[in-house]
N, C-alpha and C positions, 0 to 999 in steps of 0.2 A: 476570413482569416484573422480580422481583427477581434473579431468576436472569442475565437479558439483559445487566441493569447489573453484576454483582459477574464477569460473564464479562467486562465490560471494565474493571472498575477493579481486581479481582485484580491485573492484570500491570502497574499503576500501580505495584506495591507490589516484588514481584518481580524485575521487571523494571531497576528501579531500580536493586535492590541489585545482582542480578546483572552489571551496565554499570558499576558503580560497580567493585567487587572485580577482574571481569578481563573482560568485554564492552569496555570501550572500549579496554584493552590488545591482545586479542584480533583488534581491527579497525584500529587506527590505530600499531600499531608491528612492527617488522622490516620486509623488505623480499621474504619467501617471496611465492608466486604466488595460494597458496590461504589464509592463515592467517596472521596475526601470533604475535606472544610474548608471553611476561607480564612483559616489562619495566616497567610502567607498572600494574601489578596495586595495587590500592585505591588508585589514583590517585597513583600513586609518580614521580617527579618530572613532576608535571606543572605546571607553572608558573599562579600566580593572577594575576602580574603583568607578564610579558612571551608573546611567539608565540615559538616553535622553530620553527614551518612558514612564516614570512613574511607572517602575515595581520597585519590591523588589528585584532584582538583577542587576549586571553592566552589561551593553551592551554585554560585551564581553563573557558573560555567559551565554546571551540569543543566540546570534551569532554560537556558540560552540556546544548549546541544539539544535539549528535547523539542524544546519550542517548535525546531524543523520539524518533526515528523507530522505534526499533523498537517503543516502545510502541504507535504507532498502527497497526504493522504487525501486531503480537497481535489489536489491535480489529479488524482487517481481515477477518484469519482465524474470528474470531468469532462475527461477522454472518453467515456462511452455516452456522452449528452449533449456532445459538440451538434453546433449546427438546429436544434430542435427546440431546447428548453430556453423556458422564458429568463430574461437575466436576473430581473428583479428577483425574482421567484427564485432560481439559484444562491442568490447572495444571503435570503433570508434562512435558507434551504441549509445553508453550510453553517450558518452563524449557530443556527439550533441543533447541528447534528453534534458538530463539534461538542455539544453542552449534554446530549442526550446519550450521544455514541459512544463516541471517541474518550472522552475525558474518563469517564466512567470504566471505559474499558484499558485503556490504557491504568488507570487505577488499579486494578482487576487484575492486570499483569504484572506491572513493575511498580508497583507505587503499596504494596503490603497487602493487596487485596484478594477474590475471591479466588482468581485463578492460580496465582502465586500459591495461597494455603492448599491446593490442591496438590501443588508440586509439579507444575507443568512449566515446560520449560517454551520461552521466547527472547532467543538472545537478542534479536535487534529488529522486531516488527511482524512477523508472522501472520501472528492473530491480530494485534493491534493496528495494524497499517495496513496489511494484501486483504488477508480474509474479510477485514468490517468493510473495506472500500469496495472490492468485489463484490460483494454481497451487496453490497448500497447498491452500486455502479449496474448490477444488475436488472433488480429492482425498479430504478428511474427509467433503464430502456425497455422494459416491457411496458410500463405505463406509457410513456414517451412514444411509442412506434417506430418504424424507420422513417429516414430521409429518403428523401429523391433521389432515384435512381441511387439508392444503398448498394444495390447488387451489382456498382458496377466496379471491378475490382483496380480504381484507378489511387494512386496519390499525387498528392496537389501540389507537392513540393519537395521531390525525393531530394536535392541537397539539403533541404530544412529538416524532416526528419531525419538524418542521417548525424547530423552536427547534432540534433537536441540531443537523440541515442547515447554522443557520445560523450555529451555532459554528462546525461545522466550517469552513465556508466562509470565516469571517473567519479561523479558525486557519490556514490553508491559505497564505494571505499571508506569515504569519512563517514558513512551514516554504519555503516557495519564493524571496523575496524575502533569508529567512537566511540562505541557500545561498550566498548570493555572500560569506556571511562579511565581511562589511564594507559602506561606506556608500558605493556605486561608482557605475558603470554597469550593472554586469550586477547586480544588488538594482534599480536602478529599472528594469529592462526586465521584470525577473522578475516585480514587482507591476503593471507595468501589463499586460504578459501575462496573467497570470492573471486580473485583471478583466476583461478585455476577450475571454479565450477563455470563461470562464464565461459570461459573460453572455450570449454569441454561442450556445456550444451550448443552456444555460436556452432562448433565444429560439428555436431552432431544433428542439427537441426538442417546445415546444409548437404549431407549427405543423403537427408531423409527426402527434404528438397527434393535434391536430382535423381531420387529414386523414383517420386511419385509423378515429379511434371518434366523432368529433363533440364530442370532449369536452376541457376541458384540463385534467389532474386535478393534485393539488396535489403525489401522490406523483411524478406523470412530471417535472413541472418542477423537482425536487428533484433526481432523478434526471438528466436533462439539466445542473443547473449541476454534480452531482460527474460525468459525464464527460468533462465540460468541464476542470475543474479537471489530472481526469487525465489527458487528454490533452496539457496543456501541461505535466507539472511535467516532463518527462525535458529540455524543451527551453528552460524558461519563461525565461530566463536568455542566451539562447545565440541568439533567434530575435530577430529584428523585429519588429515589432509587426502588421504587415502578412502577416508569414508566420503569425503567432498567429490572426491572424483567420482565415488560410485553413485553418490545423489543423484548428479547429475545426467550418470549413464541410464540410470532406473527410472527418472523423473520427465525426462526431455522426451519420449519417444510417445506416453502417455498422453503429454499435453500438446502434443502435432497435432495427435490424432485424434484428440477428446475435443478440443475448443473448435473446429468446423465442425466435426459432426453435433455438440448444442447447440450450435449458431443456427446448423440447418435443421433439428428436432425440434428446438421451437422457436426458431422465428425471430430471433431479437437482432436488434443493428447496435452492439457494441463495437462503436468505430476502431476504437484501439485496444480491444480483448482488456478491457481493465476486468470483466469476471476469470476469462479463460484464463489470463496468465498470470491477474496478481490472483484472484480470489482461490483458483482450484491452485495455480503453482502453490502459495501460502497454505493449502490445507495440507498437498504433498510434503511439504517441509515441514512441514507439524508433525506429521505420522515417520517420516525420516528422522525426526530428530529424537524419538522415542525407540528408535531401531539404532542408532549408530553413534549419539549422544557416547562421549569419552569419560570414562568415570575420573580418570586423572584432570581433564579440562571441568567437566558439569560437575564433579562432585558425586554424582550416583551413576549406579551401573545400567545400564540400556538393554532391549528385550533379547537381545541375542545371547547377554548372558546371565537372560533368566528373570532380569527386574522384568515382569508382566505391568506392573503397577506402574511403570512410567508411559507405558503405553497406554495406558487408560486415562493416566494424569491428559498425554495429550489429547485424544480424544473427546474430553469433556471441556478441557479448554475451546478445543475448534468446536463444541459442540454454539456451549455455551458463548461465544464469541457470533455466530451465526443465526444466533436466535437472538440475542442481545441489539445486531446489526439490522438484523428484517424488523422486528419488533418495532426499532427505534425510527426507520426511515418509514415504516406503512404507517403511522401514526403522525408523525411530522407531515408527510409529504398532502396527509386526510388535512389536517390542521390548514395547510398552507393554502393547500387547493380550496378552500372555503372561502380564503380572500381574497385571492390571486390565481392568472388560469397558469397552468404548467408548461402551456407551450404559448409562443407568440406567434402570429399568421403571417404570412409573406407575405406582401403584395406582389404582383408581377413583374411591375417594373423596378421595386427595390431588394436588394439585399439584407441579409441579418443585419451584415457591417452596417448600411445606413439605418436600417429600423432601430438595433438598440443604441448603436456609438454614434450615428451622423457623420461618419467618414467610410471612405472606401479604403482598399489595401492599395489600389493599384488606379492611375490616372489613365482613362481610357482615351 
């Protein structure tokens, strides 16, 4: 348990610094296709008081607002490696993905780079946050293997996940709604989107529930409001509210059905569906948001009426986002594992908690 937590507040810490120094440089200056500069390295003129880029906010409060995402993009990766991988090996693992992945892709999207010139649309993480971390998070657990007794279908601590859920869930407002970087239109579409597609797939995901087992369990309906969530953030901003709701009617019934049956086609022990639900949810919300994108909100018109070419746009984004992500982590993780092994052994009589932290969660 202690292990689970210090795999996600680690990169609270890290992560930080690393966005601080030359991540947010790295992602939001120059004008290259793949990569920014270190023009703005340890936050070198970045302004506390005025915008350079045209927003209702100073630079330094947009810099500060992005900084978050790759952290929860670490936590993403995470959840499907809980309990197996090595710590060391992780910390080293995220510090270079961050530099290899994320920065680059996040540049790629919102920062002038290749996917933007394409004309693909990611209002608040899509590509940059679900699909790279999916795809990583993937990735790690096929090399990684399952745990012990993986199959067996229990949770450790259903009031802990139940409270995290619904941090997250209320965090999920500011990360979608901020996006619009100011106090607009598209911030109040993004937050009543995101309520309104959560809620929809929560609702939807429990009915499917007591369709299939007769049950509505606390974990599935958890589960249903973050696919929900992620299926709106590529668009939460950019759609209707009306289209939001259909997202979620179209998208939610797919990824019930889709994420055990790969679990059980080949084999992986993704503890917390970080591929099923952010990776496939985020590619869904990609290809939705080229079907239902509002030309009043996005600016361009969407395939239903007719624009084909923004459908492609997304397309190549999630393409290119997916190959960018494998790419990046098959070669780091080669790199790593040369110096370091990827998993740590249990002894019998010890725990992860005592092997990597020397403490336990609980006094016996």
């Amino acid at each position: 348990m202690i292990n689970t937590m210090m795999m996600v507040l680690l990169p609270l810490g890290f992560g930080i610094v690393c966005w601080y120094l030359f991540g947010y440089s790295l992602t939001f200056s120059g004008d290259h296709a793949l990569i920014g500069n270190l023009k703005h390295f340890a936050f070198n003129d970045v302004s506390f008081t005025t915008s350079t880029k045209g927003l209702q906010i100073p630079d330094a409060v947009f810099a500060m607002f992005q900084g978050m995402f790759p952290l929860i993009t670490l936590g993403i990766i995470a959840g499907a490696v809980i309990d197996r991988i090595n710590l060391k090996f992780f910390i080293f693992f995220c510090i270079g993905w961050l530099v290899l992945v994320y920065y680059p892709l996040a540049h790629m999207v919102w920062g002038n780079g290749l996917i933007e010139h394409l004309g693909a649309l990611d209002f608040a993480g899509g590509d940059v946050v679900h699909i790279s971390s999916g795809i990583t998070a993937l990735i790690l657990a096929l090399k990684i293997g399952k745990r012990q007794n993986a199959e067996a279908p229990t949770v450790h601590c259903a009031p802990a996940v139940a409270i995290g859920m619904a941090l997250l869930w209320f965090g999920w407002f500011g990360f979608n709604a901020g996006s619009a970087l100011g106090i607009n239109e598209g911030a109040l579409y993004a937050l009543q989107n995101t309520f309104l597609a959560s809620a929809t797939s929560f609702t939807i995901w429990n009915i499917l529930d007591y369709y299939t087992t007769k049950h509505i369990s606390l974990f599935g309906s958890l589960t249903g409001a973050l696919v929900g969530l992620v299926l709106i953030t590529p668009s939460a901003g950019l759609v209707t509210t009306n289209s939001a709701l259909l997202i979620s009617i179209l998208g939610t019934p797919i990824l019930f059905f889709a994420i055990p049956a790969l679990k059980a086609r080949f084999h992986y022990d993704d503890a917390l569906d970080a591929f099923g639900a952010h990776g496939l949810g985020g590619i869904l919300g990609g290809i939705f948001t080229g079907l239902f994108a509002s030309e009043h909100l996005a600016g361009v018109q969407n395939v239903l009426q007719g624009n084909f070419q923004l459908l492609g746009s997304q397309l190549s984004g999630i393409l290119i986002t997916i190959l960018w992500a494998t790419i990046g982590t098959l070669l780091l993780t080669k790199l790593l594992n040369s110096f370091m092994p990827l998993t740590t052994d249990l002894k019998p009589d010890m725990t992860r908690d005592m092997i990597e932290h020397g403490e336990s969660s609980f006094e016996v």
